[in-house]
C-alpha positions as a LaTeX table, in Angstrom:
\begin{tabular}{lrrr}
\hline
Residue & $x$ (\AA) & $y$ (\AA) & $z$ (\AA) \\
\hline
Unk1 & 0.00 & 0.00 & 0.00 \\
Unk2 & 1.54 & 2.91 & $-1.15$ \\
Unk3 & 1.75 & 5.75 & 1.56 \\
Unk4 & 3.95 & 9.52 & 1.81 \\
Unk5 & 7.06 & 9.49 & 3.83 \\
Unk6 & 6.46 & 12.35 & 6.46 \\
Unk7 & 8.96 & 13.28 & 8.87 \\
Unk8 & 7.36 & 11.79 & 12.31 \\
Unk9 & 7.03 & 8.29 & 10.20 \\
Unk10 & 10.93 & 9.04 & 9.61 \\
Unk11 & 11.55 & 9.70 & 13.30 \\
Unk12 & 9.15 & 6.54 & 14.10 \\
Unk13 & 11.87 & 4.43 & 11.56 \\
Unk14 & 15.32 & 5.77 & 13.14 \\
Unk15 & 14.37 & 5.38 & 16.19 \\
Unk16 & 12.99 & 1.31 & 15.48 \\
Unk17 & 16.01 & 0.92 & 13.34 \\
Unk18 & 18.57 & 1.38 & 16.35 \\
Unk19 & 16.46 & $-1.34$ & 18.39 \\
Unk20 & 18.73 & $-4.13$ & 16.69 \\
Unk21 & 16.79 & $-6.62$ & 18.68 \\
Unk22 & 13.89 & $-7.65$ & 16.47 \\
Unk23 & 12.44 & $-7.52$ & 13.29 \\
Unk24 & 10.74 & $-4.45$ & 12.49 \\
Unk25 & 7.66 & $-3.42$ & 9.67 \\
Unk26 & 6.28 & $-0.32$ & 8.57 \\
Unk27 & 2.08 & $-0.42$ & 8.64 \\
Unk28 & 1.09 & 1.56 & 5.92 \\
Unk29 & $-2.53$ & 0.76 & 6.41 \\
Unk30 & $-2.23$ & 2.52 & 10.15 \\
Unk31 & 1.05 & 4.74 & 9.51 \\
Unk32 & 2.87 & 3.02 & 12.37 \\
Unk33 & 5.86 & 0.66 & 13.53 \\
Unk34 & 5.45 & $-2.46$ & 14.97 \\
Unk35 & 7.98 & $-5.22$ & 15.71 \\
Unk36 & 7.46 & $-9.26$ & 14.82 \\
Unk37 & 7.58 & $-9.46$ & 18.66 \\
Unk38 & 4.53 & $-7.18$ & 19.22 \\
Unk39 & 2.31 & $-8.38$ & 16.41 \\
Unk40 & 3.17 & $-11.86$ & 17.88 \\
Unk41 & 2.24 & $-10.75$ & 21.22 \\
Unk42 & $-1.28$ & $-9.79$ & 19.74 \\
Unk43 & $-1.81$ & $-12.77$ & 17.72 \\
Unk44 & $-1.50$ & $-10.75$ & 14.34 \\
Unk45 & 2.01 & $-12.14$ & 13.17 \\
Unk46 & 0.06 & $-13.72$ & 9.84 \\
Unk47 & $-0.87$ & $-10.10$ & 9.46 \\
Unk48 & 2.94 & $-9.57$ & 8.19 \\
Unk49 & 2.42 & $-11.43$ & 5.15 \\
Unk50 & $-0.22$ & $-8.51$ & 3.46 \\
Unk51 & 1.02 & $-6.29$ & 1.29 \\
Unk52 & 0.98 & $-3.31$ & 3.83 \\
Unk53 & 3.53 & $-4.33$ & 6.06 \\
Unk54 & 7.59 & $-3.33$ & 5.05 \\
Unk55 & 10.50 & $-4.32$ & 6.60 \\
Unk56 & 12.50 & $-2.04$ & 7.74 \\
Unk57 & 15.69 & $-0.97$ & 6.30 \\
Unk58 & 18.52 & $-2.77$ & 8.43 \\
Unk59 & 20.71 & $-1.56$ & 10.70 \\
Unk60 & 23.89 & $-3.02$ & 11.73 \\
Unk61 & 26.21 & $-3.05$ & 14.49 \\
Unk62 & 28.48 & $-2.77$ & 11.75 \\
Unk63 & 26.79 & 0.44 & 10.50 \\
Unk64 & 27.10 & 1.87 & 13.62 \\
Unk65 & 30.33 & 1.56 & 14.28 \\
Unk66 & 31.55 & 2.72 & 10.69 \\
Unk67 & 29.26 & 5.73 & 11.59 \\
Unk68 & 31.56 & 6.34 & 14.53 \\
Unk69 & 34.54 & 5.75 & 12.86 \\
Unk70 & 33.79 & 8.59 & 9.44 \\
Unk71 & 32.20 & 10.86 & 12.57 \\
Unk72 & 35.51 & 10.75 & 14.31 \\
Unk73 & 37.89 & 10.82 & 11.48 \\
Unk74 & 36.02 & 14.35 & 10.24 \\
Unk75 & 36.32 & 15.37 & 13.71 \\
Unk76 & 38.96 & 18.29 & 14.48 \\
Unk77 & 38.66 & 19.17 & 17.56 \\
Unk78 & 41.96 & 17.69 & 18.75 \\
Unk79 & 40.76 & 16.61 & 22.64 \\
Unk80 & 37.61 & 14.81 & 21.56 \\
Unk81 & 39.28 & 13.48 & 18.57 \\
Unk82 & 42.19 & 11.70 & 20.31 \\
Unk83 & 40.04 & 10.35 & 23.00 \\
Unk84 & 37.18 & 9.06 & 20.44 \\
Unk85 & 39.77 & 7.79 & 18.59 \\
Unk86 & 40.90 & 5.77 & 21.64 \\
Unk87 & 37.42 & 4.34 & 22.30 \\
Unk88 & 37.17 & 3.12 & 18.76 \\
Unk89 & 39.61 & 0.72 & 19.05 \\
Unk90 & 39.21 & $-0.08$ & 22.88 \\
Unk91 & 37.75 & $-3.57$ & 21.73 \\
Unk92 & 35.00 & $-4.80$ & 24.28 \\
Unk93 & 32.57 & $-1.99$ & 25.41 \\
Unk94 & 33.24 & 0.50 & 22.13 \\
Unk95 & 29.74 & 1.64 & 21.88 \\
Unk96 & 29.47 & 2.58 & 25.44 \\
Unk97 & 32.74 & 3.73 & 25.45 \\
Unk98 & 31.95 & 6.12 & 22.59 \\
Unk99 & 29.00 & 7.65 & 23.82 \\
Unk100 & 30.96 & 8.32 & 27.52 \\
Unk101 & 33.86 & 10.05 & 26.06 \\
Unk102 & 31.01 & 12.25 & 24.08 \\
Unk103 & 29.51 & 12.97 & 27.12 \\
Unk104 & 32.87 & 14.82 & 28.32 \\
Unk105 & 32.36 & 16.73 & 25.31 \\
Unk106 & 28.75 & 18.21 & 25.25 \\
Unk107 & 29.53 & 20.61 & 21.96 \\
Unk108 & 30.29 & 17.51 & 20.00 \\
Unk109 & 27.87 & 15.65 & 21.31 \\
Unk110 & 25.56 & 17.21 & 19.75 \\
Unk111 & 26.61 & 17.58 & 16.77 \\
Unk112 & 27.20 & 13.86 & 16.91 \\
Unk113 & 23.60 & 13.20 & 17.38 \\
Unk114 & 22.92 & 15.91 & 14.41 \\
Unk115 & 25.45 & 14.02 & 12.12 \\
Unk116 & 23.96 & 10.64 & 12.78 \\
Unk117 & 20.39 & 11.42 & 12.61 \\
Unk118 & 21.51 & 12.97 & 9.32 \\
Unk119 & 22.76 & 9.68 & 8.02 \\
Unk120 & 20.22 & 7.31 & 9.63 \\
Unk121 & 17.67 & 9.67 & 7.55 \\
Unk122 & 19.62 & 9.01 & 3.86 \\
Unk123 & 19.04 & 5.22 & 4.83 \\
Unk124 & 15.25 & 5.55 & 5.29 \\
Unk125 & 14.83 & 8.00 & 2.03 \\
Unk126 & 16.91 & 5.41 & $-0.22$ \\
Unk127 & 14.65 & 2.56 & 1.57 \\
Unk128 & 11.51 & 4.54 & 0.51 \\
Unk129 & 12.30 & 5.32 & $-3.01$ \\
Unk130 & 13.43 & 1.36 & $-3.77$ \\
Unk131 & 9.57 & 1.11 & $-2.49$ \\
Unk132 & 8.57 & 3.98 & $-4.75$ \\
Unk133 & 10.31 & 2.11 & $-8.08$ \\
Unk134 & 8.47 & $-1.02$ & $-6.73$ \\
Unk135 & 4.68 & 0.49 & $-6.97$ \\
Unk136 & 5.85 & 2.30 & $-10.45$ \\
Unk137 & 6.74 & 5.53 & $-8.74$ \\
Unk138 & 9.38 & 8.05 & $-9.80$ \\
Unk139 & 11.84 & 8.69 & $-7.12$ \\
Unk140 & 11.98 & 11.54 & $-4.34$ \\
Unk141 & 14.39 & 13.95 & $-4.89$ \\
Unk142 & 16.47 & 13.37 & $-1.45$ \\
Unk143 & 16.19 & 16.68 & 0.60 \\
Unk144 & 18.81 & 15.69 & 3.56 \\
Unk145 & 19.04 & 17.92 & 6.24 \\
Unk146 & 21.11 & 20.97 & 5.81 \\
Unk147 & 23.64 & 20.10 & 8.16 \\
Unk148 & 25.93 & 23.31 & 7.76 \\
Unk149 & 22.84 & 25.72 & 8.80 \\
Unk150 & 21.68 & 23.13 & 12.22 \\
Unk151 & 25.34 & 23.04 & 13.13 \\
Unk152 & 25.63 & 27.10 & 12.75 \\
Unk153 & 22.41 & 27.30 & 14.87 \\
Unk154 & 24.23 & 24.54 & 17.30 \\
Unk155 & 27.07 & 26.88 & 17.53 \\
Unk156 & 25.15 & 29.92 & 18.56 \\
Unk157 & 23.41 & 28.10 & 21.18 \\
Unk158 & 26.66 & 26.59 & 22.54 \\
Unk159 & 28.95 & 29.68 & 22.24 \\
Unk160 & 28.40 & 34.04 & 22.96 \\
Unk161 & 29.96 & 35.94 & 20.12 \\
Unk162 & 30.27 & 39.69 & 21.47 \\
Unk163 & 32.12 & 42.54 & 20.13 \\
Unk164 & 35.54 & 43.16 & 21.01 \\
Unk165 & 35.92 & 45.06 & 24.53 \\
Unk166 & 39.45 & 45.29 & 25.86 \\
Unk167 & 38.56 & 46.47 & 29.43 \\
Unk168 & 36.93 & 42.94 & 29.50 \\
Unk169 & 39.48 & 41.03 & 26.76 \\
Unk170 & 42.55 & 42.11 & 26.68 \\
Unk171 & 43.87 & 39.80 & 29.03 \\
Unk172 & 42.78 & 36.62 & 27.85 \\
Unk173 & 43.87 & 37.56 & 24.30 \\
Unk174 & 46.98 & 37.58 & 25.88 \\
Unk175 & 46.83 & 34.34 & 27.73 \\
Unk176 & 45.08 & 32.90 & 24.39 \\
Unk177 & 48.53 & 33.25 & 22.67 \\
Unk178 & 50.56 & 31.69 & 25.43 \\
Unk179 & 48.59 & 28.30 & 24.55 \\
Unk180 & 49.37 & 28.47 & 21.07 \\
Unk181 & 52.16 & 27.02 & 21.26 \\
Unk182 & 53.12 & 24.03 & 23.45 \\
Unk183 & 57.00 & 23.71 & 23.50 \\
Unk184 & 59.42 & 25.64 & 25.43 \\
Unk185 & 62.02 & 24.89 & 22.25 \\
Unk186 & 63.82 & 28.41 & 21.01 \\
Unk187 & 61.90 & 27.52 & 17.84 \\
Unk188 & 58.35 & 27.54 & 19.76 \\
Unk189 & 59.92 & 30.79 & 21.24 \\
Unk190 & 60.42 & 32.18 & 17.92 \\
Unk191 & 57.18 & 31.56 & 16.80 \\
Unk192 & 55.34 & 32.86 & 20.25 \\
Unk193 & 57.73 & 36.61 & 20.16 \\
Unk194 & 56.28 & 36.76 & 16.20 \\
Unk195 & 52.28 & 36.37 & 17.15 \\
Unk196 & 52.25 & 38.68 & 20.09 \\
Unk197 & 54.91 & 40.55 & 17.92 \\
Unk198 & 51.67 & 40.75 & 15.16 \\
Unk199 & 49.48 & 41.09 & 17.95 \\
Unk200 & 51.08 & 44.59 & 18.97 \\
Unk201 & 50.49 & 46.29 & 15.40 \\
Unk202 & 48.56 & 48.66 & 17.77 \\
Unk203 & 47.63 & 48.45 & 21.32 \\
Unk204 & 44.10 & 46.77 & 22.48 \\
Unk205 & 41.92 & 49.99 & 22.49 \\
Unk206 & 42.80 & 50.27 & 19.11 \\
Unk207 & 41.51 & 46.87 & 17.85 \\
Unk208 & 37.88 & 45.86 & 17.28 \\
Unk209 & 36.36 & 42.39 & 15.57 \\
Unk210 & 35.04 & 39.89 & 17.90 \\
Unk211 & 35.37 & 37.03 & 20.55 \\
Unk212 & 34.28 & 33.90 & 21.59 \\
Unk213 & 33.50 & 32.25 & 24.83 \\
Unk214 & 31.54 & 29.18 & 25.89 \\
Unk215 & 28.27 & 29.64 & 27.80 \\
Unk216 & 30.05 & 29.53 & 31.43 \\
Unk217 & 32.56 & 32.42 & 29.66 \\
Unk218 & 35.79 & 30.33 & 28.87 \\
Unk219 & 37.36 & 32.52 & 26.70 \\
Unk220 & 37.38 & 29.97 & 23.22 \\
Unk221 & 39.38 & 32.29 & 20.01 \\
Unk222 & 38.58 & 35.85 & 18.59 \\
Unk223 & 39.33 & 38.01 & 15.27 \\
Unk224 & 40.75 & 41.43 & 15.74 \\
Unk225 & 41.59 & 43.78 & 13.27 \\
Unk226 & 42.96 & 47.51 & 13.21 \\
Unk227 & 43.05 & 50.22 & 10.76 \\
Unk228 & 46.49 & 49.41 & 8.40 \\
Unk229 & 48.17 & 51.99 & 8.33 \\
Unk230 & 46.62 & 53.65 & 11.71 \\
Unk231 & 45.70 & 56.46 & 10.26 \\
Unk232 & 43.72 & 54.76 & 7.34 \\
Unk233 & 40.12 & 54.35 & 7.71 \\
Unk234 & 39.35 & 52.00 & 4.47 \\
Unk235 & 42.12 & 49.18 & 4.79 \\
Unk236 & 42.26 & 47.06 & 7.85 \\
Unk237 & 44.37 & 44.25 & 8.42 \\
Unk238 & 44.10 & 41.12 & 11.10 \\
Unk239 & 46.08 & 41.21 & 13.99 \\
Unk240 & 44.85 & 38.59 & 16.05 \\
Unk241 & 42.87 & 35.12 & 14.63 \\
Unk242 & 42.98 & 31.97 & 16.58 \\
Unk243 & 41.02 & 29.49 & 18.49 \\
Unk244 & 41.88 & 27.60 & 21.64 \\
Unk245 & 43.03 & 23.79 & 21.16 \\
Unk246 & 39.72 & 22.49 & 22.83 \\
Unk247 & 37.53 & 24.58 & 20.64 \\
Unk248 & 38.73 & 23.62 & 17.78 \\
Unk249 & 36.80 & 21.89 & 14.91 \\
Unk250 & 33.67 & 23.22 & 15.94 \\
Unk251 & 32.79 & 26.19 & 13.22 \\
Unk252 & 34.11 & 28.77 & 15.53 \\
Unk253 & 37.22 & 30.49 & 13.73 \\
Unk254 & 34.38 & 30.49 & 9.93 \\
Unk255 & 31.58 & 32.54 & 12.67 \\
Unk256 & 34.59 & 34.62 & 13.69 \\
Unk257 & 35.26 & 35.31 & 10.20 \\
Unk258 & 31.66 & 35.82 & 8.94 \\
Unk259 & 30.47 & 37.98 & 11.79 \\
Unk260 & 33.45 & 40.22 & 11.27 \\
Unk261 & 33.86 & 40.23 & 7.71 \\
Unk262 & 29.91 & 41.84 & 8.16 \\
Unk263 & 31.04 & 44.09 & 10.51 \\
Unk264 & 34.13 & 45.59 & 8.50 \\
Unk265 & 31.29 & 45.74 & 5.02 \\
Unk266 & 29.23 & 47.65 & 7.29 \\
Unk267 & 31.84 & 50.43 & 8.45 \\
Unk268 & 32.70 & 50.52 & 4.40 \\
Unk269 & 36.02 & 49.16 & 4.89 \\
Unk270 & 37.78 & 48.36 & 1.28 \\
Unk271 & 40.74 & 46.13 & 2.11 \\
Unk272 & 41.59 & 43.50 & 4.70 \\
Unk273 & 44.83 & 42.11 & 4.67 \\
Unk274 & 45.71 & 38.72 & 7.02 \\
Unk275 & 49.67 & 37.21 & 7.11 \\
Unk276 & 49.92 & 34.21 & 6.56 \\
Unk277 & 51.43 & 33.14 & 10.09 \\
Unk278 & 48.32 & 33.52 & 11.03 \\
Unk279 & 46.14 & 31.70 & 8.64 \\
Unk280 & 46.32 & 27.88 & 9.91 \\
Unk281 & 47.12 & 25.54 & 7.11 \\
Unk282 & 43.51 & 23.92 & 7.17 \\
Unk283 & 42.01 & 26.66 & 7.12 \\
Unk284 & 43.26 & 28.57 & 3.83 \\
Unk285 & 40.13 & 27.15 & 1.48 \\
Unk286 & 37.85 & 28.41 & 4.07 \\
Unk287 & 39.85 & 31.89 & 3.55 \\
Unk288 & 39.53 & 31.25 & $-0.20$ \\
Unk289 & 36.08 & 30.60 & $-0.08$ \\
Unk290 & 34.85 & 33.90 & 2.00 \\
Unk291 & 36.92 & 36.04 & $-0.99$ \\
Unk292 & 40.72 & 35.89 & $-0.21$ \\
Unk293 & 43.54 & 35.91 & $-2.41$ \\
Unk294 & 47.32 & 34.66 & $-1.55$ \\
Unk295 & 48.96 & 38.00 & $-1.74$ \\
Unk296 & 52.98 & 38.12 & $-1.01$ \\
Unk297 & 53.35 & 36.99 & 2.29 \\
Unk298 & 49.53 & 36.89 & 2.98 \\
Unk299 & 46.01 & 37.20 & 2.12 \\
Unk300 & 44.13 & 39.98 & 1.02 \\
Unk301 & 40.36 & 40.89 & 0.05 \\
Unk302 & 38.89 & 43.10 & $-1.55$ \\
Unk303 & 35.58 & 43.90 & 0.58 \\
Unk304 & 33.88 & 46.24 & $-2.02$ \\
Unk305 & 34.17 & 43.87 & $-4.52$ \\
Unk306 & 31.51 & 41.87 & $-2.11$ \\
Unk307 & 29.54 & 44.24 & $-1.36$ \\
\hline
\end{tabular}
């Protein structure tokens, strides 16, 4: 019996799918799930034979855990990455041990239940439309979920973004850049005396952009910028762009960049100019992809060409 694929019959699916336990059949006469077990229970289990019960698509232990495994390997959030990475190949107990090291890491957790519901919903659609091309149907187009817009909105309810203050800032910018780097090497020296070096293109009244701290007000990365020269008031050029280790991976630095790259359109600025040093290696598309060009030792754009 031929029936449309809403989004609480979806829900009703995932969630009968993870029960690995029984056999389970869509009732398109009644819109509902029910297992072999229950029908059994009733008497109905002949009842599975007519041609409006469907079994479920299957779900695997083995599913599962390769869901895990691509979850974690996208992950870059180096804390929660490690230690998921760990639990993977714990043996005995993985499952378990998954979900406990997610609880340690409420931020990813949730977007660990957003990626997987997102994939557990692909399996039902492609299970519907091989139903579709067997009752002569053409198939859905597959509408997944946007997952880049949920995980924005994720973001916002996990982290404050404020404007830049330096009564209230300036001093965990400066701790900030002690924890980017983790040696005590001459090299990691080096490379500390040429951010804070960077840093001090003008003092912290003179910045503005924006910061980042979790809901109990960790302080988690910021964008600052200053006029470039000083006395220019159309060219601006990043003096401070980073994210602490644990916050990593999360969509904070591309909010830092969005909500300031607004801000500087806004006051009508032309040019914005980052160096390279400070422009992490992984994250130079992103930079591409908001406008940027590799420009002598850094990146420029050309904000009135976006506007």
């Amino acid at each position: 019996m031929v029936f449309e694929l809403t989004d609480s019959i979806i829900d009703d699916i995932i969630f009968s799918m993870e029960d690995q336990g029984g056999d389970w059949f869509f009732d398109s006469q009644n819109r509902t799930v029910a297992s072999r077990e229950m029908m059994e229970e009733v008497g109905l289990e002949d009842d599975l034979d007519e041609d409006n019960f469907y079994a479920l698509p299957r779900w695997t232990s083995d599913d599962g855990f390769e869901l895990m495994e691509d979850f974690t390997e996208n992950l870059y959030t180096p804390g929660a990455h490690h230690d998921l990475r760990a639990a993977l190949s714990g043996g005995r107990g993985v499952f378990r041990n998954f979900k406990n090291v997610l609880k340690m890491y409420p931020e990813v957790e949730r977007r660990w239940f957003l990626f997987k519901n997102d994939r557990m919903k692909r399996r039902v659609i492609e299970w519907y439309n091989s139903l579709r091309e067997s009752w002569g149907l053409e198939k859905l187009e597959e509408e997944y979920t946007d997952v880049s817009q949920e995980t924005d909105e994720l973001l916002l309810d996990d982290f404050v973004f404020s404007e830049y203050a330096s009564k209230n800032d300036a001093s965990d910018l400066e701790s900030g850049l002690e924890t980017l780097v983790d040696g005590d090497s001459e090299l990691d020296a080096g490379q500390l005396f040429l951010l804070k070096h960077h840093s001090n293109i003008s003092g912290p009244d003179k910045k503005s952009g924006f910061v980042c701290r979790s809901q109990s007000g960790d302080f988690a990365g910021c964008l600052l910028i200053s006029n470039c020269p000083p006395d220019s008031g159309k060219t601006v050029v990043i003096t401070d762009f980073f994210v602490v280790e644990n916050y990593r991976g999360l969509g904070i630095g591309k909010m830092l960049l969005t909500k300031s790259l607004a801000s500087l359109t806004d006051r009508g600025i032309r040019f914005c100019f980052a160096s390279e040093m400070l422009v992490p290696e992984t994250f130079r598309l992103t930079f591409e992809q908001f406008g940027f060009k590799k420009n002598g030792p850094g990146f420029i754009l050309c904000i009135s060409e976006k506007i």
